[in-house]
N, C-alpha and C positions, 0 to 999 in steps of 0.2 A: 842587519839590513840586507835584503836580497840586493842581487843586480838583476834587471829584466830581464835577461837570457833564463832567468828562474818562473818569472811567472807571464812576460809579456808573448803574446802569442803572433810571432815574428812570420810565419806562415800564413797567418788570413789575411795580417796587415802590409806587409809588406813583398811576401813572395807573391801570393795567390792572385791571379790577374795578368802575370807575367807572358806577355803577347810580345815577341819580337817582330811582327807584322804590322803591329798598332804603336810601339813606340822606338825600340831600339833592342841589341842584344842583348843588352846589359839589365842587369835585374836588381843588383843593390850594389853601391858607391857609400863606403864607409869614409866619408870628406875628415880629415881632420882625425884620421882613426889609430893615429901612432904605430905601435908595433905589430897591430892586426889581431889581438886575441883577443876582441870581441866580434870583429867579423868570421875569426876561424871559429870557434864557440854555436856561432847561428849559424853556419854549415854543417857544426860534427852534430846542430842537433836536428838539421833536419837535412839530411842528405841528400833526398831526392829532388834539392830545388832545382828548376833550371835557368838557364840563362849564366850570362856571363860576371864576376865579381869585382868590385875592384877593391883595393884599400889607399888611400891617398894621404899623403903628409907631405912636408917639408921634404927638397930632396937626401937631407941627409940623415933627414928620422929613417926614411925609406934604405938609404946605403947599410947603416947601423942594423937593420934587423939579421942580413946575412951575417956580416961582423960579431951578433949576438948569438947565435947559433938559434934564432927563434924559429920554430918550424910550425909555419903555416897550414892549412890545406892549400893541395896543387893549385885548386882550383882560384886561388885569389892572387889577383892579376897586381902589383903592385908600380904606384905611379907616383913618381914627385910631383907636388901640387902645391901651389900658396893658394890658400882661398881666396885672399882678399884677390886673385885674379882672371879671368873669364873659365869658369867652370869647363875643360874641356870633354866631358863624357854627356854627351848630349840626351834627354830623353828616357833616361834607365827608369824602372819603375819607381824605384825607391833610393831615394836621398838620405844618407843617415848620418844626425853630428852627436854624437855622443861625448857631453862632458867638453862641450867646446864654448859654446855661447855663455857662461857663468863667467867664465875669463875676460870678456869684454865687454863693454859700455855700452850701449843703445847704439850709438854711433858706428862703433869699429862693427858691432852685430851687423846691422845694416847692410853694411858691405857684402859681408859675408852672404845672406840672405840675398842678396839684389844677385851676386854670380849664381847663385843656386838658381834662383826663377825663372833668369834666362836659361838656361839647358831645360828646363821641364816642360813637358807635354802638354797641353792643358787637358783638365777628363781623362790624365791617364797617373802622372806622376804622382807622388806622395814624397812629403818631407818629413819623417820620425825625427825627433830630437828627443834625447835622452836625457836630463838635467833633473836637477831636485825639482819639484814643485812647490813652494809653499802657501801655507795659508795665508789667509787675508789677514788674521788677525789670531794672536795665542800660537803663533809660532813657535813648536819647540827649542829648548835650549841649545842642544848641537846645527842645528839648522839655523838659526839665529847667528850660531858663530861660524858655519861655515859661509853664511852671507860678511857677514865681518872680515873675515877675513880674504876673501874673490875682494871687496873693497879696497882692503890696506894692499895685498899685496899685486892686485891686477887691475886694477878701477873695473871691476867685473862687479855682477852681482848676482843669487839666487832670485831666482823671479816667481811671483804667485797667476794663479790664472790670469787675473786682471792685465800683468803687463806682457804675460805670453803673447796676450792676445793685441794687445796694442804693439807690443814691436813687431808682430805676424802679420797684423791686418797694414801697418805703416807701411810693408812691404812688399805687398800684392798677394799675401795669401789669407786663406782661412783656417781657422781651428777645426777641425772637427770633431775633435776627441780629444780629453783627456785623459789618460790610464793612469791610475793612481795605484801605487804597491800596497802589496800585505805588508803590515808591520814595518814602515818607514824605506826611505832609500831613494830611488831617482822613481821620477814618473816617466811617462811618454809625453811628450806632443804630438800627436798626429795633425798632420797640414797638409790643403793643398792648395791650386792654383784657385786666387778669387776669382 
């Protein structure tokens, strides 16, 4: 299974548009992004992006990455964050939760979603989320168990278009895209301000 740094095209969707005059300095906010090496990954592969980065987690996900010797690019700004509480980076282009919302419920998602929407721009921002996609229906077997299990062990769940878009649109945004992988693995959601 790829991961999208393989085939999703992180540059038109998320860099390209990048106006610090029109929204803010900041150009992607990897919310909820752990140790940071998926946002170091869509730097080393497109270097020339500009604007400023950040990576946000919990503050002691954030402490732990030096304590781990994980080495970033410079360029990613690193900030303790709880989601579940008012999004402080206001405006950046792109909002990205990768492998977040699958962990929680409609509900605790919610949350999460509602801090994001306040910082965003309207007609400027974008929300990527990274997560499985699945089918409506003929869901394969690993994907079937990895909804089983986001259930047993987080009251989370893999979600198919249908509830993408119902817990997106519950929450003030719109779909506008789905990006679906080669040969299985996370899709995208692309969203923005309703």
């Amino acid at each position: 299974m790829l991961d999208p740094i393989d085939w999703f095209p992180y540059d038109s969707v998320c860099l390209d548009g990048f106006d610090a005059a029109r929204g803010s300095e900041y150009s992607l906010v990897d919310v909820g992004g752990s140790k940071g090496y998926h946002i170091h990954d869509v730097l080393a592969r497109y270097p020339h992006a500009r604007g400023r980065f950040v990576l946000q987690d919990l503050p002691q996900v954030i402490d732990d990455i030096a304590a781990s010797n994980v080495h970033l690019d410079p360029r990613v700004e690193r900030q303790g964050y709880d989601f579940f509480l008012p999004q402080p980076v206001l405006h950046a282009r792109t909002y990205m939760l990768q492998n977040v919302l699958h962990n929680w419920n409609d509900g605790m998602c919610r949350k999460i979603l509602v801090q994001i929407r306040a910082a965003m721009l309207p007609g400027y921002s974008k929300l990527v989320i990274m997560n499985l996609v699945i089918a409506e229906t003929g869901v394969p077997l690993l994907q079937t168990g990895l909804d089983a299990w986001m259930l047993m062990g987080h009251a989370g769940c893999q979600r198919s278009p249908a509830q993408w878009r119902e817990l997106l649109e519950g929450t003030g945004f719109v779909v506008e895209k789905f990006w679906m992988p080669p040969g299985g693995g996370n899709g995208v959601v692309e969203a923005v301000l309703a």
